[in-house]
N, C-alpha and C positions, 0 to 999 in steps of 0.2 A: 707803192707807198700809199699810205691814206690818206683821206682828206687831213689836211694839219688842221688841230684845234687850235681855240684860243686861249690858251693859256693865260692865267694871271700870272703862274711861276707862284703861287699856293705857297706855302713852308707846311711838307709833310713830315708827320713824326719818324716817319718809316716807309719802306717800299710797301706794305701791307695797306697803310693808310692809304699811298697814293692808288694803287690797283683799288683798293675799295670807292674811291673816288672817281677813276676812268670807267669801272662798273657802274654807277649808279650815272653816271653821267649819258653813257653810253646805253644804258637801259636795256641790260642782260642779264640773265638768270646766272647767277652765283656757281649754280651745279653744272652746267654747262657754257663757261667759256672759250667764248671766241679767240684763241690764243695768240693766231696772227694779227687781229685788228688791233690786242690789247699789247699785245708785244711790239708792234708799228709805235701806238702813240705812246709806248712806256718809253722808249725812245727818243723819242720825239721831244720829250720833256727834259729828259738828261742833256740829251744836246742844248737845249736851250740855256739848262743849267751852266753848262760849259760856254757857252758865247756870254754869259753873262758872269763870268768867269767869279761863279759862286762854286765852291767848296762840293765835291758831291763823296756823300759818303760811301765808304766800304761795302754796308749792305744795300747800297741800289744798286751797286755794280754785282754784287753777287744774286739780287733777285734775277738783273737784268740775265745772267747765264742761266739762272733756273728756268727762266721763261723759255730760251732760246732750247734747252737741254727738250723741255717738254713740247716744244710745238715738232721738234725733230719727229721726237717720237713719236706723233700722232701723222709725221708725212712717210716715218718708212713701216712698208709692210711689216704683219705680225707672222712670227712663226708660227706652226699648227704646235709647237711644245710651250710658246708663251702661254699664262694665265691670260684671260681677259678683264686686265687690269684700267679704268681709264688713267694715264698718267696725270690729269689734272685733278684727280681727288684728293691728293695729298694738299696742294693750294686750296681749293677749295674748302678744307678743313680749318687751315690756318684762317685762312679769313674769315668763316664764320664766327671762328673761336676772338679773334681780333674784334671784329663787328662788335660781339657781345660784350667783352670789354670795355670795349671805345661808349656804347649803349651806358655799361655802369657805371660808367665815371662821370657820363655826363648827372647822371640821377643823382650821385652820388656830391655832383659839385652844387647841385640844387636845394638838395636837402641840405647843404651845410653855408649856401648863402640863407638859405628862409628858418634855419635853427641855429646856425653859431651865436654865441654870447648868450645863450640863455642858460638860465639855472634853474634846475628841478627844484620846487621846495618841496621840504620833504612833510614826511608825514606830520600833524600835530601830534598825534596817537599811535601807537603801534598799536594796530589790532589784535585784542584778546584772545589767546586760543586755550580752548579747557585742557585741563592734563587730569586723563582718565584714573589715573593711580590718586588724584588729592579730589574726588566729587566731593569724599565728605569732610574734605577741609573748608574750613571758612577764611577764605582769603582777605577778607577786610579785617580781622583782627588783628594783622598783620602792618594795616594801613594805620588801627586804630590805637596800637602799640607804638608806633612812629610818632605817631601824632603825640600822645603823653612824655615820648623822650622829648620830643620837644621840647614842651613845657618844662622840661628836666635841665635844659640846655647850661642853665648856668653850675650846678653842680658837676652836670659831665664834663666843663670845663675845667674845673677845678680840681678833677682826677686825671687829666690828659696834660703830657709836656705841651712845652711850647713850641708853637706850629714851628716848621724851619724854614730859613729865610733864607739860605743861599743852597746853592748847586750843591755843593761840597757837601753840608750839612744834608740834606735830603740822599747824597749815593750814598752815605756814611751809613745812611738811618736802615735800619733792620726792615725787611718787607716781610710781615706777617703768611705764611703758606695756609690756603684753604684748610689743606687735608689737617693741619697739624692745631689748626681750631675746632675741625671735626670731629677729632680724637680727645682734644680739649671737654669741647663739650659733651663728648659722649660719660666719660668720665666723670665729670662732674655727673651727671644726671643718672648716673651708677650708682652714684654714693650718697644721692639726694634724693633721687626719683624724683622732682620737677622743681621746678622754680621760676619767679616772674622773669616776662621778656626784658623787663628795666632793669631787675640784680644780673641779670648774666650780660646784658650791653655793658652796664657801670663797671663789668670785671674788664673792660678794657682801657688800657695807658693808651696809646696811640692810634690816632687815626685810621694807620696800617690793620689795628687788631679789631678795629669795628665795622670795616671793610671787611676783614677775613673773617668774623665771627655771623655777620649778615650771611656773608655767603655761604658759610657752611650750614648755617641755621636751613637755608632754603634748601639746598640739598641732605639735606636729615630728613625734613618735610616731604620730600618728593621722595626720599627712599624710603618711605613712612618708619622711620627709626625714632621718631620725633612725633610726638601730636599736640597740637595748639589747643587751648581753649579757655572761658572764663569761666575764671571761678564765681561764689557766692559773691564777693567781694567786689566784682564787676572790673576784678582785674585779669591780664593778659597774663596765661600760664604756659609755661612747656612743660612736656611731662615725657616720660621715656617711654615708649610704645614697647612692651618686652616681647609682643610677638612679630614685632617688623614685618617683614614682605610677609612673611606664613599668614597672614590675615587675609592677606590677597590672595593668593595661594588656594585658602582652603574657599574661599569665596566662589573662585573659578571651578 
């Protein structure tokens, strides 16, 4: 038997945790375990577990047979048809593997004492990125169109219902589809060939329809079906681009 240590009676997670802790204590190479000394004091520990009539769990009783299975094999000779296998490589694996674990979780409880409770603020700006298909669109007349609806604000109220003010009232309310404003608009500008950004907003009743008519406007613009510009007038026009993508196309 070996020297007894002195235990404090630790509370380990696992028989993996305890062996990791008689290793390093014990100040041996991981790859090459001493299996009788570590198998003595693993031992050693359970017993004491036992006088202290604590609870010992299932899997230290079954490490304790794994141990005892592998020092066997290391006391009875090899056949010349055995592999030259060492049987302690298989332990040796788990426990690195356990080690590395045991490693992230401490990093891992680190990083979330010195960062819990904090909140990313997000961006003020979503960074601008160009879209190759609109270079020779002018994006701010688009800004500069908004801007005049604005000042439009009390009349587009006076064409739009009244906002809705309960639950019911809003599932009730028809939700205007993209695509069905895109055909909208294409349509019209079929039969008009262009018109200001403010007559084609003011052609909407509901909130829902200047949501869907924004958006489809923008994808017109980016399938270049649509072209923005100002007129004499120094007002905001759309106009029907009648060769769409083939402009791009023959460009390429």
């Amino acid at each position: 038997m070996s020297e007894s240590l002195n235990f404090k009676l630790e509370i380990f997670e696992g028989p993996l945790d305890l062996l990791l802790s008689l290793i390093s204590k014990n100040k041996v190479d991981i790859y090459d375990i001493p299996i009788s000394l570590i198998l003595d004091q693993y031992l050693e520990y359970l017993e004491e577990m036992r006088r202290m009539d604590m609870d010992i769990a299932g899997e230290f009783i079954t490490m304790a047979s794994e141990l005892m299975l592998i020092k066997s094999r290391m006391l009875l000779p090899k056949s010349p048809l055995e592999e030259d296998i060492d049987p302690r490589e298989r332990l040796a694996q788990a426990l690195i593997e356990y080690k590395r674990a045991k490693e992230a979780a401490v990093m891992l409880n680190e990083n979330y004492m010195k960062y819990a409770g904090r909140i990313a603020k997000p961006m003020d700006e979503a960074p601008f990125q160009a879209i190759p298909e609109l270079a020779d669109q002018d994006a701010k007349l688009l800004e500069e169109a908004f801007a005049r609806l604005m000042q439009r604000a009390k009349q587009l109220k006076e064409t739009m219902q009244p906002p809705e003010k309960t639950l019911e009232n809003l599932l009730k309310k028809r939700v205007t589809p993209v695509p069905e404003r895109i055909v909208g608009i294409m349509r019209y500008l079929y039969k008009n060939g262009r018109t200001s950004f403010d007559d084609l907003m003011l052609q909407s009743k509901t909130r829902s329809d200047i949501i869907a008519s924004f958006a489809a406007l923008l994808e017109l613009l980016k399938a270049r079906r649509v072209m923005i510009a100002k007129d004499d007038g120094d007002e905001i026009v759309l106009e029907l681009n009648k060769r769409g993508k083939n402009s791009n196309e023959q460009k390429e």
